[in-house]
C-alpha positions in Angstrom: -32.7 -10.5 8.6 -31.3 -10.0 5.1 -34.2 -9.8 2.8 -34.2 -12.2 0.1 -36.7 -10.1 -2.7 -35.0 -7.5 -5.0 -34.4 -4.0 -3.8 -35.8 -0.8 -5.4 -34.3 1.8 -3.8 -34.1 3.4 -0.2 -36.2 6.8 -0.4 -36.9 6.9 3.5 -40.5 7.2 3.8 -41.2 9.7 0.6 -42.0 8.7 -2.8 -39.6 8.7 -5.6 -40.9 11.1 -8.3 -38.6 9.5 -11.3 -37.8 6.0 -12.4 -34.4 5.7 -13.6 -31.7 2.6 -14.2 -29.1 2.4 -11.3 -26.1 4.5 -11.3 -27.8 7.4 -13.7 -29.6 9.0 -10.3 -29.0 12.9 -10.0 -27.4 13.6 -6.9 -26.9 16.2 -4.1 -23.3 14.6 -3.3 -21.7 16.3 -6.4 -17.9 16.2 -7.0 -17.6 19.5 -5.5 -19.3 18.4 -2.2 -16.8 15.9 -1.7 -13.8 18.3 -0.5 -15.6 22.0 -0.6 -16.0 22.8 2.9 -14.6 20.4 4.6 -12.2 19.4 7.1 -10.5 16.1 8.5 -11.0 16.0 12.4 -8.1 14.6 14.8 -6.6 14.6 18.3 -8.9 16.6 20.3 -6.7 17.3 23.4 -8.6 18.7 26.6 -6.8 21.0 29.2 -8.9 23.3 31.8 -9.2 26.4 29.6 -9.7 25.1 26.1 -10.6 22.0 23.6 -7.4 22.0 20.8 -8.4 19.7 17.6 -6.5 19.6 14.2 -8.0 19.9 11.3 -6.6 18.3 7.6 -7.5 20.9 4.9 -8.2 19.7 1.2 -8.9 23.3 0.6 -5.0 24.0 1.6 -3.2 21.7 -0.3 -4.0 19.3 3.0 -2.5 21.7 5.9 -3.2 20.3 8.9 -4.2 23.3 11.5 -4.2 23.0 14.6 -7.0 25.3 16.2 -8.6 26.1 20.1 -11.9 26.8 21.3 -12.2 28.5 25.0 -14.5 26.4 27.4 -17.4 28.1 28.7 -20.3 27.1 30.1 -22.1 23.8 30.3 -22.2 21.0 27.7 -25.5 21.3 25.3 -27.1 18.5 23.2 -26.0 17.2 20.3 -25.9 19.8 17.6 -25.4 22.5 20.0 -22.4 23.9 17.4 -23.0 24.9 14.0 -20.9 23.7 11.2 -17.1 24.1 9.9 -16.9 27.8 11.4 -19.4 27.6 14.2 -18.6 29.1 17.5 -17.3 26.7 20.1 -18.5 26.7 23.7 -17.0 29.3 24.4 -16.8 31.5 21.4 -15.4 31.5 17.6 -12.2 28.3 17.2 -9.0 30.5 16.3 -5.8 29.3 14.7 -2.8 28.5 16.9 -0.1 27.9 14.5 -0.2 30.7 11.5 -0.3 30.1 8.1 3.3 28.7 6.4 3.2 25.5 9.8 2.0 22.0 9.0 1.0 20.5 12.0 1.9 16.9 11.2 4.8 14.6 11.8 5.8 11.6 9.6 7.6 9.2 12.2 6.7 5.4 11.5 5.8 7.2 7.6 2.1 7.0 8.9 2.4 9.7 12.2 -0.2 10.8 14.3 -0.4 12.9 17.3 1.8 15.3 17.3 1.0 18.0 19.6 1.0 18.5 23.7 -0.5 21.4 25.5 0.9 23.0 29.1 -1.9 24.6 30.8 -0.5 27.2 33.3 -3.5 28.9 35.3 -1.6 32.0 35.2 -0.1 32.6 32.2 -2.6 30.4 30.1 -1.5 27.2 27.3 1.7 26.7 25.6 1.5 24.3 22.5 4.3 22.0 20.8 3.8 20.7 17.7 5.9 18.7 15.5 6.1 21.2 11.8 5.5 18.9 8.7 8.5 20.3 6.3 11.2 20.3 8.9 9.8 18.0 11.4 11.1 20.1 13.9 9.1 20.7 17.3 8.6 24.2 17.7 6.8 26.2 20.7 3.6 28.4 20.1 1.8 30.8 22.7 -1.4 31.2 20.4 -1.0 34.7 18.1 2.9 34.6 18.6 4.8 32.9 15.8 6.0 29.6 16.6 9.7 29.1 17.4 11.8 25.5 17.1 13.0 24.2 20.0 15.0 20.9 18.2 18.0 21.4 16.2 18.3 21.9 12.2 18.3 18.1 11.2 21.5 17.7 8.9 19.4 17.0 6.1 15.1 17.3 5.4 12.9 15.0 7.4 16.4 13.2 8.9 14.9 14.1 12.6 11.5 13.5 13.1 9.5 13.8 16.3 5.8 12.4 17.6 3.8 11.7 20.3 5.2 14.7 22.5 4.8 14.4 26.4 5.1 16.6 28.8 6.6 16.7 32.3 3.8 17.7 34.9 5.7 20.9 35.5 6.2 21.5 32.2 9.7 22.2 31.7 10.7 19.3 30.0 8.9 17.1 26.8 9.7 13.7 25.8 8.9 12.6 22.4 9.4 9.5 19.9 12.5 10.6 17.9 13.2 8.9 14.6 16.9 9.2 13.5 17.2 8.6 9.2 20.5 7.7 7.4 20.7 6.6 4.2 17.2 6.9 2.3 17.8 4.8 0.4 18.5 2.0 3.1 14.9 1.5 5.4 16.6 -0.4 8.0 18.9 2.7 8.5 16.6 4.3 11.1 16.4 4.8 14.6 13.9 5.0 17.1 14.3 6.7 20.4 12.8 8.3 22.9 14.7 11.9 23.8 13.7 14.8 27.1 14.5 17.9 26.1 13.4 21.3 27.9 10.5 22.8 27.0 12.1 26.4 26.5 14.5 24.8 23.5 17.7 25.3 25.6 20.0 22.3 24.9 19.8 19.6 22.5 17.0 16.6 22.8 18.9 13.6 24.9 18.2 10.2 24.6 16.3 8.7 27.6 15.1 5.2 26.1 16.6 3.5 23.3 17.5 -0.3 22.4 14.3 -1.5 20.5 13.3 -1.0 16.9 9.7 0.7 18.1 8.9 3.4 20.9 4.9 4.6 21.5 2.4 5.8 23.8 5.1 7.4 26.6 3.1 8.7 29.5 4.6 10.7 32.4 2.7 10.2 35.9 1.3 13.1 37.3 3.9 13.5 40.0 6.8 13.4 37.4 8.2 10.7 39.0 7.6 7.6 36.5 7.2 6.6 33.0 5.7 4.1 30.8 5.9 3.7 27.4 5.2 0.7 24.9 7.6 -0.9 22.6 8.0 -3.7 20.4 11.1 -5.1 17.8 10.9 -6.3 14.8 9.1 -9.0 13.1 6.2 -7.7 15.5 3.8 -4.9 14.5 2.2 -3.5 17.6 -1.1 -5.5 17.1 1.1 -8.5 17.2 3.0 -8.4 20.0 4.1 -5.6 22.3 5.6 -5.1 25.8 4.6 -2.1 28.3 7.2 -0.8 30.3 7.4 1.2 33.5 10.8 3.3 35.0 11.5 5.9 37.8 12.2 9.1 36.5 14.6 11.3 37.8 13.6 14.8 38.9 15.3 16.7 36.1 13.7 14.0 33.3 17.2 13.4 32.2 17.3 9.6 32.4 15.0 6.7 33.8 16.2 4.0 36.5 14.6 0.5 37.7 13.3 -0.1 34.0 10.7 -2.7 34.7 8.2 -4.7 32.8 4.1 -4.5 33.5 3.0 -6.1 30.9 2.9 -7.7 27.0 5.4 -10.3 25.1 5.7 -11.6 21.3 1.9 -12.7 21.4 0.4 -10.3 23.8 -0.4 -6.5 22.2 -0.2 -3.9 25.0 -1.6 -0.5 24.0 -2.9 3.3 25.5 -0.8 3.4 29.4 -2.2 6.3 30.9 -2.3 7.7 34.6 -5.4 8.2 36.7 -4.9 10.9 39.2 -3.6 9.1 42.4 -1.3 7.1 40.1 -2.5 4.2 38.9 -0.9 2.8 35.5 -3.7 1.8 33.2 -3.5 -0.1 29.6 -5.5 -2.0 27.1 -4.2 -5.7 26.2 -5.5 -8.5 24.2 -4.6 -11.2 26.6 -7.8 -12.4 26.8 -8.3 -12.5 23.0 -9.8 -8.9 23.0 -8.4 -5.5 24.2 -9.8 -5.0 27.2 -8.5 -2.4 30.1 -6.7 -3.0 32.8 -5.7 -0.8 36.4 -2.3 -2.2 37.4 -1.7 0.0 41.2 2.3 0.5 42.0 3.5 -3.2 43.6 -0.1 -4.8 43.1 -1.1 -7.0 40.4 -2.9 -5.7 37.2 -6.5 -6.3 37.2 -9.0 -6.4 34.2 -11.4 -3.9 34.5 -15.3 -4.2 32.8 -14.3 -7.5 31.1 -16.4 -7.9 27.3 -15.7 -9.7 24.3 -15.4 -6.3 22.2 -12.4 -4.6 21.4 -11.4 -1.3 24.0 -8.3 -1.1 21.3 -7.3 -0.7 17.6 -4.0 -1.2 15.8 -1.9 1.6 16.2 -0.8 2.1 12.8 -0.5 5.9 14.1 0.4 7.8 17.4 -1.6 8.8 20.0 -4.9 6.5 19.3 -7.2 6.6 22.5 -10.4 4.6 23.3 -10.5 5.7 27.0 -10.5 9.0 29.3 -9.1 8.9 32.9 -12.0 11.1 34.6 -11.1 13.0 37.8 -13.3 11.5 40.1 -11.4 7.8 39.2 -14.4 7.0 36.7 -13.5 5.5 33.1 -15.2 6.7 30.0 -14.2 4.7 27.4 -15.7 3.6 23.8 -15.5 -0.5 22.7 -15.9 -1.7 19.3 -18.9 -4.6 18.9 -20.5 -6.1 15.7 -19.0 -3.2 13.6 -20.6 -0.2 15.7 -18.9 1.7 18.4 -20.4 1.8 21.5 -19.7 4.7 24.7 -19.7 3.9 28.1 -18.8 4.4 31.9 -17.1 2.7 34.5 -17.9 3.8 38.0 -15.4 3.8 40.9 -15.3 -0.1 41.6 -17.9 -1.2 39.2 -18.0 -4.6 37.8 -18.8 -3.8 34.5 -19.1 -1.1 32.0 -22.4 1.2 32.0 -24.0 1.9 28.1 -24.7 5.3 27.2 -26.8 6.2 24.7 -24.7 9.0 23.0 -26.5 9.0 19.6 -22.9 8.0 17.8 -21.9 4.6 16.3 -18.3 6.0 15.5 -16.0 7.2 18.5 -12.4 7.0 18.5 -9.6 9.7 19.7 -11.2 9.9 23.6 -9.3 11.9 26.2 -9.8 14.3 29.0 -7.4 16.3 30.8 -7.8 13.9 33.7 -9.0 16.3 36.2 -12.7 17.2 35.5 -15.6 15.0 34.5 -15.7 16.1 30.9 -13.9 14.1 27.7 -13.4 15.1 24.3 -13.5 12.8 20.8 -13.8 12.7 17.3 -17.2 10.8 16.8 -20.0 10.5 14.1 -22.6 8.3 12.8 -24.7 7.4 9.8 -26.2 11.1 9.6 -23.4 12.5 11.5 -20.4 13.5 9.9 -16.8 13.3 12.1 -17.0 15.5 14.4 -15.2 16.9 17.2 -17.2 16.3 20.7 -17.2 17.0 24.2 -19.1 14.4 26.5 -19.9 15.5 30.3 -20.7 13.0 32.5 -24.1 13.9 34.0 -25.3 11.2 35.8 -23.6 7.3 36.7 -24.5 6.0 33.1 -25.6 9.2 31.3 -23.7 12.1 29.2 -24.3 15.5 28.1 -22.7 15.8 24.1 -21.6 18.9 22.9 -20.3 18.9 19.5 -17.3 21.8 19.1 -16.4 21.3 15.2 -17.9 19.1 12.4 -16.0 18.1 9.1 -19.0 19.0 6.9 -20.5 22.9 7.0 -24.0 20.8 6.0 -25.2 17.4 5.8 -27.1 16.1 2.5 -30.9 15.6 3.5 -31.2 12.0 5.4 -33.5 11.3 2.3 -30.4 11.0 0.2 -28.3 9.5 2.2 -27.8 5.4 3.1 -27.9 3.8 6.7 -24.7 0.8 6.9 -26.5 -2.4 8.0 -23.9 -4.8 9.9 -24.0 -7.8 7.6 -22.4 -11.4 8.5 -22.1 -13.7 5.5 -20.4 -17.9 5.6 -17.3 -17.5 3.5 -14.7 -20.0 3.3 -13.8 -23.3 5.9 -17.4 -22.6 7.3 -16.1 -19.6 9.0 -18.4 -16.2 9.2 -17.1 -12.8 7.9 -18.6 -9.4 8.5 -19.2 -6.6 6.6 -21.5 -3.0 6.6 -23.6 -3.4 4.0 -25.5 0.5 2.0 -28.5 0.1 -0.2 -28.7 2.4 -2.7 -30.8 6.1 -1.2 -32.5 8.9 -3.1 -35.5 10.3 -2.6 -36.1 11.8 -5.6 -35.6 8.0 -8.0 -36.6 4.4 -8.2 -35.1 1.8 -10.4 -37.4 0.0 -13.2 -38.8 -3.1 -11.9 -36.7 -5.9 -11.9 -33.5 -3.7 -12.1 -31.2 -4.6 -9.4 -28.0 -2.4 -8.5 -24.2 -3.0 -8.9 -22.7 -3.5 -6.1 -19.5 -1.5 -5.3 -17.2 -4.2 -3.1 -14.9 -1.5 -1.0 -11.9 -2.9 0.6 -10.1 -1.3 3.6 -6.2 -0.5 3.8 -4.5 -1.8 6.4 -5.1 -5.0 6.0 -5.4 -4.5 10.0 -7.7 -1.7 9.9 -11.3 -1.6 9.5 -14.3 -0.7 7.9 -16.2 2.5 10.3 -19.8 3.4 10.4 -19.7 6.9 9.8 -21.4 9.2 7.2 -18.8 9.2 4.3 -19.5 10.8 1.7 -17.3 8.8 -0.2 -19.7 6.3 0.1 -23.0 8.3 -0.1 -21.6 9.7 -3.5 -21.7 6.3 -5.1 -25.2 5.0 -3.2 -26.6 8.4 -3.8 -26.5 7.5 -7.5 -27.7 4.2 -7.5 -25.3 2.1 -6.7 -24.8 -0.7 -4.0 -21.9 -0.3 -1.7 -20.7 -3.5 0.9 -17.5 -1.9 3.2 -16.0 -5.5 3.7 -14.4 -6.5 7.4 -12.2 -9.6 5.7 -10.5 -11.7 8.4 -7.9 -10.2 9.7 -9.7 -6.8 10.1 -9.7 -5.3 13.5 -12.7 -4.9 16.2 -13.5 -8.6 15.9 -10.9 -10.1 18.4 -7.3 -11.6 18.2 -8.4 -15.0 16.6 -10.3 -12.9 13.5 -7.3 -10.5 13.3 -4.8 -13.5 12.6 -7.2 -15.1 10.0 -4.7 -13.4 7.9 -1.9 -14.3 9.4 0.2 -16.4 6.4 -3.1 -15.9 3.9 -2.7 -12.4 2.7 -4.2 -12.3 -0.5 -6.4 -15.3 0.5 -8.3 -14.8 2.9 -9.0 -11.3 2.3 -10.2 -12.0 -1.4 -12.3 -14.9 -0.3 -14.0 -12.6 2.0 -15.0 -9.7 -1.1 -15.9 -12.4 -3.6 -18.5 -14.0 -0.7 -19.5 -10.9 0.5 -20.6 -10.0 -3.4 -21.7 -13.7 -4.2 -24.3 -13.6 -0.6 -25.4 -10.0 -1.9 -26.5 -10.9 -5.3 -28.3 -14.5 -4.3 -30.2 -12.6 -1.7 -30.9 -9.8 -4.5 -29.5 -7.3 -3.2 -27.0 -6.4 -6.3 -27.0 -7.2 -9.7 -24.4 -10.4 -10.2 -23.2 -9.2 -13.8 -22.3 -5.7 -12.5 -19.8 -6.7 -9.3 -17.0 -3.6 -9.1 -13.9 -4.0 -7.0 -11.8 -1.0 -5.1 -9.7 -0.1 -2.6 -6.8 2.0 -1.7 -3.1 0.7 -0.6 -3.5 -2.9 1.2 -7.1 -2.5 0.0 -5.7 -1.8 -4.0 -3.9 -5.1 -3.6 -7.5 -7.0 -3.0 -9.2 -5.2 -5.6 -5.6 -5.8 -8.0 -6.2 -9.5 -7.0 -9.6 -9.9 -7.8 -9.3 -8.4 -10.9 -6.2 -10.8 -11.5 -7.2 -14.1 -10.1 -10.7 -14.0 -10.4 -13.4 -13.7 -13.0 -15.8 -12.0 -10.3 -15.8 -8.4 -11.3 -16.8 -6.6 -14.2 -14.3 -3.2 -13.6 -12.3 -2.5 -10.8 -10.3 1.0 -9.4 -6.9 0.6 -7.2 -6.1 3.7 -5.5 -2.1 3.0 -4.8 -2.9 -0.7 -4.6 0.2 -3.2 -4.7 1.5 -5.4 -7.4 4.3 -7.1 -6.7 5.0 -7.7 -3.1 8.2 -8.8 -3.1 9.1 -5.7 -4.1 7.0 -3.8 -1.0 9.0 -6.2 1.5 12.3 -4.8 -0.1 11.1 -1.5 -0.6 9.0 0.0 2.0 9.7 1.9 5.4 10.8 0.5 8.3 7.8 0.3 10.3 6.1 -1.9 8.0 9.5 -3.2 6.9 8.4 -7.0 8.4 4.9 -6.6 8.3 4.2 -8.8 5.1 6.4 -12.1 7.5 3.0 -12.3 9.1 1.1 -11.8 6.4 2.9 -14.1 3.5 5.6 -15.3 5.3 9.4 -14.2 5.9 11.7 -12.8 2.8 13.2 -13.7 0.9 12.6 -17.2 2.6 8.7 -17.2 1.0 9.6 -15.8 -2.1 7.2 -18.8 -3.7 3.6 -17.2 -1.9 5.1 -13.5 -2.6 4.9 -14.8 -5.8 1.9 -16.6 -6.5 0.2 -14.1 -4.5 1.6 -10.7 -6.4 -0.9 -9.7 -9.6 2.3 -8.5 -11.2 3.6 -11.7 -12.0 -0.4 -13.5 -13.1 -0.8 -11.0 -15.9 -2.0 -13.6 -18.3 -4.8 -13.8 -15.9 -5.8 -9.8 -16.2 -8.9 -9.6 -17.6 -10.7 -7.1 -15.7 -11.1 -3.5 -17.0 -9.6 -1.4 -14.5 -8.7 2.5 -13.5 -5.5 3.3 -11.1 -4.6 6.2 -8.8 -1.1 6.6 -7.9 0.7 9.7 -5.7 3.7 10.0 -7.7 5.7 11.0 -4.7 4.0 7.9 -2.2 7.0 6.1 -0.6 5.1 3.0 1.1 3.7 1.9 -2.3 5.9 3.6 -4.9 4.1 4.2 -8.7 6.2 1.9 -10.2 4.1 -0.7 -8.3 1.0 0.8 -10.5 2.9 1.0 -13.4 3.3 -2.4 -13.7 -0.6 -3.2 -13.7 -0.4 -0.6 -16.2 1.8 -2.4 -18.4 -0.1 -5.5 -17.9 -3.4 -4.5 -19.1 -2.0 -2.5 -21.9 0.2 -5.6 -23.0 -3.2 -7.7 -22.2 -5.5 -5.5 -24.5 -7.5 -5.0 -21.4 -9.8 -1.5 -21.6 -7.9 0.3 -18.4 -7.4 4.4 -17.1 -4.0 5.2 -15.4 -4.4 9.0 -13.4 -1.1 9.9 -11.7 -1.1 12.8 -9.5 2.3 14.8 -9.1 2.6 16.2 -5.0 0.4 13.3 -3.7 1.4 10.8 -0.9 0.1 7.4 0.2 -3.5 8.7 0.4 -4.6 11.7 -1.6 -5.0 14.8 0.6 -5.5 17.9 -2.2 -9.1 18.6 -3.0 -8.4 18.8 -6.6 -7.0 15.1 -6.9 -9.7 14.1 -4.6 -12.6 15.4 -7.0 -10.6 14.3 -10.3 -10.5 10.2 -8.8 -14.3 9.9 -7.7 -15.0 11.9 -11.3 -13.1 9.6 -13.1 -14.1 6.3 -11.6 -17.8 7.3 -12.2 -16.8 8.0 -15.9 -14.8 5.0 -16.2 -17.6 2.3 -14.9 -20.7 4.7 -16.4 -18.2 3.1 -19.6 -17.5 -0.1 -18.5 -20.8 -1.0 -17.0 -22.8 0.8 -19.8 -24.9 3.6 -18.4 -25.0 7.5 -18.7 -24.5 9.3 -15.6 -26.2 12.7 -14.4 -22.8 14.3 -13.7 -21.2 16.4 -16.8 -18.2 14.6 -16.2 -14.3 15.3 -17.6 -13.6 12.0 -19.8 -10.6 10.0 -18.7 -8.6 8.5 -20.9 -9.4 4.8 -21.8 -7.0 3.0 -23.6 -8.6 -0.5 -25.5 -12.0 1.3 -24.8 -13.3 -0.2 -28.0 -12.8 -3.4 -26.6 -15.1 -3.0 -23.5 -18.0 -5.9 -23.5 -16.0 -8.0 -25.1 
């Protein structure tokens, strides 16, 4: 039930020793606890010997590291590891690649997985892993330097590698290749998928090719097949996608009796992976969710633990995973339901899917090495920061959790820290919308009576991603000093189903800013936030809503758009080919729709700005480029409107240094402790406010 009385404060059980107005609460979550000791978590990968993970480091400029701990021993409970540094099962995590490698690929712009392991009983692993300033795939025996086995591209970032598979006798990899020409031209790229030996020997060869997209190439474990998942433009891969299956020839060198398994333009096929004896498995949303399915050589596919929760998510990167293959033909696998993740088993021939009680509401990245009964993950929850896991089957609906790495060396006292309540609210055409929901938390204040919170309306990027209930303390910063915080799941965000996925199909910019404003409005009439003191922000597809509610509605009192676009037209002419068609579902095709680009793109509604607002921009981001913020910037300048503009030279779409990641929360704090007219506890660096004297006017 939401509650319909004011809210104080969340101080779990202890009483607040200081009254103080919203937003002015000291706080453990300082700037510097934000990026000091901490790591981003991705692609645990599994083999008999050890548990490989790669970590994104703030602390180095945003290196991502890919690191190893030895298995030993049996899996403990949760907590059994220590924090950033703590010994894995079976001793301390070392380094596989050395310092100077940057274990991250940029196929699609966005890339992923891009790493494989070949365990060899004998001589132990061999790692490849795609290196982020060549994108070259090189070949690492851990404490030996890493050596290329792909050509010199003719020109940086021209040949670019992913998702790297390899052969079960591990002599040859295939990977996604992308092929760039003119960069200045996005349709001038290729995608591919090229064999080459594992030893670096000859030149990568092309083995599939034809279609605008390649993903999710799996090898079965007898060498002698291959699947993979494609898709052509207008499609993205949520939209429509077809799975495809092939002999393979004993050398890998090309594929024969190509034939289809699965997918078409309205049917998103996802995640092919081989059990043991064979069997192709995949995730489609035929049904309306992604659900999994078994499809035997020569039999038909069959769905497998049928529910009406999502077993999938948009692959906007490589190598997603919600399910491990186990070796006794069990199914681990994690399903997304009312806005928490959920863990659970499929026995051999079961009907349905058995719930574990894992103690995690976020899971996502699950794999095993197909063999044993163990899986690893990246998982978390409203106390638990993302961490790296390893999950042991222990009985037919029961697991043993290990966790091997967490991003966070400590966690702020639960006392301090705010619980996401799944919220659904009635937003437009009498449909429902969903959102998590974080009351303001600390221990150590209350608010004066009759004081209620702003309310801090975060919207994902994507639009097809989602909002995660996870402990972010991106989040906890803001609630953590008194303010309310609603993570919005507009229509068309993911782990709701097909038919609330395509709620934004043709209503970008719609729907999606219908959602915040109701998701605010419902807040403040069940006083839960203050109505006067609404804030707007997002990053990328999540800057546009907050750029459009500042532009087209009256709603908000300030607002912050981290890369946040202006002017769509311009992103459908200017952006990378994977997202090159992306905004034909969303607005319609260009320049065909150039009317709803139009009315839909803040640029061209300046007259409308008057929102006070603060924008973040990578000056070297090629999906959104700055001269998209620029001309917000112009806007409110030209509009007398009190606005901040911080530009960070070196950044990307998404900021990964820890120094531009401190200086953005610092400065949105200082901008709406302005705007909104409090003091906060910080000793904050000003930003820059130009019309500042003009703020409450």
């Amino acid at each position: 039930m939401t509650p319909t009385s004011p809210i104080r404060t969340s101080s779990h059980g202890t009483s607040p020793s200081r009254t103080s107005p919203y937003g002015t609460w000291a706080s453990p979550v300082t700037l510097d606890r934000l990026v000091e000791d901490v790591v981003g978590l991705s692609f645990p990968i599994a083999t008999p010997a050890h548990v490989y993970w790669t970590e994104a480091r703030p602390s180095e400029g945003g290196r991502q590291v890919l690191v190893r701990v030895p298995i030993a021993g049996g899996a403990g409970g949760i907590g059994g590891i220590g924090g950033i540094g703590g010994a894995g099962p079976g001793g301390e995590p070392e380094e596989v690649i050395p310092p100077g490698f940057n274990a991250r690929t940029t196929v699609h712009e966005y890339g992923g997985l891009c790493t494989a392991v070949h365990h060899d009983p004998v001589t132990g692993d061999t790692v490849y892993f795609s290196n982020f300033a060549d994108q070259r795939l090189y070949r690492v025996v851990a404490g030996e330097t890493p050596s290329p086995i792909t050509p010199e591209p003719p020109s940086p970032g021209a040949l670019r590698y992913a998702a790297p598979v390899l052969s079960g006798d591990g002599r040859h990899l295939l990977a996604v290749r992308e092929r760039h020409g003119d960069p200045d031209v996005p349709a001038d790229v290729e995608n591919e998928v090229v064999v080459l030996a594992t030893g670096g020997s000859a030149e990568p060869s092309v083995l599939l090719s034809g279609h605008d997209f390649y993903s999710h190439v799996a090898v079965s474990p007898d060498g002698r097949r291959v699947s993979w998942v494609s898709w052509d433009h207008p499609n993205m891969p949520w939209d429509g996608t077809e799975l495809w299956e092939a002999d393979l020839d004993v050398d890998g060198s090309c594929v024969r009796a190509a034939r289809l398994v699965a997918g078409g333009p309205f049917e998103s096929v996802t995640q092919p992976k081989y059990a043991s004896d064979g069997t192709l498995h995949y995730v489609s949303d035929r049904t309306g969710w992604w659900n999994l399915y078994a499809a035997p050589a020569g039999r038909p596919a069959r769905l497998l633990g049928p529910m009406e929760a999502e077993l999938g998510l948009p692959d906007f990167v490589f190598g997603l995973s919600s399910y491990a293959l186990l070796g006794d033909g069990a199914v681990l696998a994690t399903w997304r339901r009312d806005g928490l993740d959920h863990v659970g088993v499929l026995a051999p021939g079961a009907a349905a899917f058995s719930e574990v009680d894992c103690g995690f509401t976020y899971v996502t990245q699950l794999r095993s090495d197909g063999e044993g009964s163990c899986a690893v993950a990246v998982a978390g929850s409203a106390t638990c920061p993302p961490s790296v896991v390893r999950m042991e089957l222990s009985g037919p609906a029961a697991v043993d959790v290990q966790v091997l790495r967490r991003s966070r060396s400590g966690v702020v006292d639960a006392g301090y820290l705010s619980t996401p309540e799944p919220v659904d609210f009635p937003t437009e055409g009498g449909e429902v919308a969903h959102a998590l929901f974080y009351a303001p938390a600390n221990r150590d204040f209350a608010a004066p009576d009759g004081e209620l919170p702003p309310l801090i309306v975060t919207v994902h990027g994507g639009p097809t991603s989602a909002a995660v209930p996870v402990l972010n303390y991106a989040i906890q910063f803001w609630t953590s000093r008194g303010f309310a915080v609603v993570d919005v799941n507009y229509g068309g965000s993911s782990g709701y189903g097909r038919a609330y996925r395509e709620r934004l199909r043709g209503r970008w910019g719609v729907v999606d800013l219908a959602d915040c404003v109701r998701a605010a409005a419902h807040l403040a009439a069940t006083g839960r936030a203050d109505g006067d003191r609404l804030v707007i922000h997002g990053g990328s597809a999540g800057g546009y809503t907050a750029l459009c509610g500042a532009t087209f509605t009256d709603v908000f009192a300030a607002g912050a758009s981290y890369y946040g676009i202006a002017d769509a037209a311009v992103l459908a002419q200017d952006t990378h080919k994977f997202e090159l068609h992306y905004l034909d579902g969303l607005f319609g095709p260009w320049p065909e729709a150039a009317d709803v680009y139009r009315a839909r793109s803040p640029a061209f509604h300046a007259e409308g700005l008057r929102t006070p607002l603060i924008i973040f921009q990578g000056l070297e981001d090629k999906v959104v480029p700055p001269a998209q913020a620029e001309i917000m910037v112009a806007a409110l300048r030209e509009n007398g409107v009190p606005h901040a503009y911080v530009e960070y030279a070196g950044e990307q779409h998404g900021f990964r240094r820890a120094e531009s990641i401190r200086r953005t929360a610092e400065a949105e704090l200082f901008f709406y402790g302005r705007v909104l007219g409090f003091t906060p506890a910080d000793e904050l660096q000003p930003v820059e406010i130009a019309h500042e004297d003009r703020i409450g006017t």
